[in-house]
C-alpha positions in Angstrom: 21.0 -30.8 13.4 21.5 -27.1 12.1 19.6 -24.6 13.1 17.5 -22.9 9.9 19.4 -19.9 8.9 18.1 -16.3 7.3 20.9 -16.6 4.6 19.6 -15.5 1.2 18.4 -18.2 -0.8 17.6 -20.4 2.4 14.1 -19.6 2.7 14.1 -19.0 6.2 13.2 -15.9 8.4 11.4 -12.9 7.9 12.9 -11.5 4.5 11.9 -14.4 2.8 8.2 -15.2 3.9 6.8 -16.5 0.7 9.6 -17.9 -1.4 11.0 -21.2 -2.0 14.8 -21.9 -2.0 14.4 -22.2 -5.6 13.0 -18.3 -6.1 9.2 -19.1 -6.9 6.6 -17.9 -4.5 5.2 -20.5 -1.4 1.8 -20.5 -1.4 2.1 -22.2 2.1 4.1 -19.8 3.7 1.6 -17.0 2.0 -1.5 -18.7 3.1 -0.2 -19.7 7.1 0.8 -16.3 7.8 -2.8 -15.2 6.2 -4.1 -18.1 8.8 -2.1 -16.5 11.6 -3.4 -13.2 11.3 -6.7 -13.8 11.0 -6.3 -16.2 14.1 -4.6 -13.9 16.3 -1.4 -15.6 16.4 1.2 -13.6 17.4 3.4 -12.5 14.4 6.6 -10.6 14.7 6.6 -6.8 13.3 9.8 -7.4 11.1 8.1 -10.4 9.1 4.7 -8.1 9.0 6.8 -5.7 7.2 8.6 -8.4 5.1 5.8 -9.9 4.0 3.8 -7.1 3.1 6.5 -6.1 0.4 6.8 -9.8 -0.6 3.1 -9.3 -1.2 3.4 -6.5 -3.2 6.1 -7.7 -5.5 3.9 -10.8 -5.7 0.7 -8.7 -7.4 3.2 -6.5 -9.2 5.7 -9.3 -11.0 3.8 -13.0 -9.8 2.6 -15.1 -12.7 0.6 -17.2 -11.0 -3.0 -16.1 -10.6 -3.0 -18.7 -7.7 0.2 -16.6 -6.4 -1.7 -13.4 -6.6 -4.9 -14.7 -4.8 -3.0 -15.9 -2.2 -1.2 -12.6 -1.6 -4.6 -10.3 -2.3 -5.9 -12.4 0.5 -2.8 -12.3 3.5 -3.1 -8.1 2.7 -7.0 -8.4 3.2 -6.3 -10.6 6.8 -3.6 -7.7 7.4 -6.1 -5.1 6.5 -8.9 -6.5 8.3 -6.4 -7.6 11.8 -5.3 -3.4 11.2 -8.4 -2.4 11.3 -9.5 -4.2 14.2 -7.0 -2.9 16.7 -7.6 0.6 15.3 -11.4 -0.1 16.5 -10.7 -1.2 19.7 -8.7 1.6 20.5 -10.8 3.9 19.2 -13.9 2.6 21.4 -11.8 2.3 24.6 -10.7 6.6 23.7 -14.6 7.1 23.1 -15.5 5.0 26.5 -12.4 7.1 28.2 -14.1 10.4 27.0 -17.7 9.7 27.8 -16.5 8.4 31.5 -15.1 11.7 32.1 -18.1 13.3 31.0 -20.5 11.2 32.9 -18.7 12.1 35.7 -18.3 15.9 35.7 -22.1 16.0 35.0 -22.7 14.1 37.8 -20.3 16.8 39.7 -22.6 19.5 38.3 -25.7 17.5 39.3 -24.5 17.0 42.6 -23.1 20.5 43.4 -26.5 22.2 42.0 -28.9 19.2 44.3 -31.0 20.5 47.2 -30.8 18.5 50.2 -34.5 16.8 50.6 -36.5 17.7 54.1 
């Protein structure tokens, strides 16, 4: 058996995540990478990129409404997945920050201490 090739028209691989063979939009392929996101698969960059413009051309010339919930909803689990790794490395910077401040007032504390009797 072949293996699946990225040919246009073959839709396989990253440039055509949510299109059928025939040209009409794949709700399935749409909705698992939604899935994926929100799960935590891991997804490769180039079909983040790729889909993210086949989502947009999906709200911009789709004419199914079903089409363009389905692609409103894999940008929100992109969005929200985004947004969540921004958090977490924001809070790790803010826990980096106050460590090194904890620590130079304890230097301060400990430097300015009398010894007891």
């Amino acid at each position: 058996m072949d293996a699946p090739t990225t040919e246009k028209g073959s839709g396989v691989g990253p440039d055509w995540i949510g299109t059928r063979p025939s040209g009409r939009d794949s709700l399935a392929d749409i909705r698992l990478l939604g899935r994926a996101l929100k799960c935590g698969w891991p997804v490769p960059e180039d079909l983040k990129t790729s889909a993210v413009e086949r989502m947009r051309l999906i709200l911009r010339e789709g004419k199914s409404a079903k089409g363009w919930v389905a692609a409103t909803r894999c940008l929100l689990a992109m969005t929200t997945v985004e947004l969540a790794s921004i958090h977490a490395v924001l809070s790790i910077e803010q826990q980096t920050e106050l460590r090194r401040e904890i620590d130079a007032l304890k230097a301060v504390v400990m430097g300015n201490q009398r010894p007891t009797p």
